[in-house]
C-alpha positions in Angstrom: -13.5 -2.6 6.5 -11.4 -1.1 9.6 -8.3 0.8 8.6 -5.7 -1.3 10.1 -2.3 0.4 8.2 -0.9 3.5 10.5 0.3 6.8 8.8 3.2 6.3 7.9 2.4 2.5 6.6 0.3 4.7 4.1 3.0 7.2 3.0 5.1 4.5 2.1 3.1 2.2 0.4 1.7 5.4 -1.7 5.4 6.3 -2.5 6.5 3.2 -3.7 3.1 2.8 -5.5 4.1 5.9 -7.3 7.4 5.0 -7.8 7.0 2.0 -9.6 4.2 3.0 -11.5 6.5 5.6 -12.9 9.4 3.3 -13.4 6.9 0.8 -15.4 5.5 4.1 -17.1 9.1 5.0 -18.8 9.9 1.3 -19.0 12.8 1.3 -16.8 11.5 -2.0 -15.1 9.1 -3.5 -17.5 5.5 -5.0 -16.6 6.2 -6.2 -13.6 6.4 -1.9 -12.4 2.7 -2.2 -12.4 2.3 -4.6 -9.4 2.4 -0.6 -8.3 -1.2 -0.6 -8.1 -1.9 -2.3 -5.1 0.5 -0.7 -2.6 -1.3 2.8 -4.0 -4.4 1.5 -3.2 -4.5 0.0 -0.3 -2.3 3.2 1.0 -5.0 5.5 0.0 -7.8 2.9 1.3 -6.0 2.8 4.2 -6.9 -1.0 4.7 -4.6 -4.3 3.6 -6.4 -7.7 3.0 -2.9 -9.4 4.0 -2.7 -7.7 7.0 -6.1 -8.2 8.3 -5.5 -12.1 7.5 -2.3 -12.2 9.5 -3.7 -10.0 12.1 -1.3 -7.3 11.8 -2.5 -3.7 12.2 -0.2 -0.7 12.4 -3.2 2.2 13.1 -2.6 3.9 15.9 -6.4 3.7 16.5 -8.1 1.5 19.4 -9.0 -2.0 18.6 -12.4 -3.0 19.3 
């Protein structure tokens, strides 16, 4: 696995990972707050199945 998600592809996705893992926590938004999981992971993997299958990549890093 590649990275393919840029820096600050990863801050985000770990931020709103956290966020809505909180807000499902305290029950503000109900179950649907965990989806929260994957954005956190994938942010601190650093790689996205979606975006290797639409052939997106927003690392800064060289293609080979």
């Amino acid at each position: 696995m590649k990275t393919n998600e840029g820096t600050i592809d990863r801050a985000l996705r770990i931020i709103v990972g956290l966020v809505l893992l909180g807000l499902a926590y305290t029950g503000t938004v109900g179950a649907w707050g965990w989806i929260g999981v994957v954005p956190l992971a994938t942010g601190l993997i650093g790689w996205c199945p979606a975006y290797t299958l639409l052939g997106i990549n927003t690392c800064p890093m060289k293609k080979n």
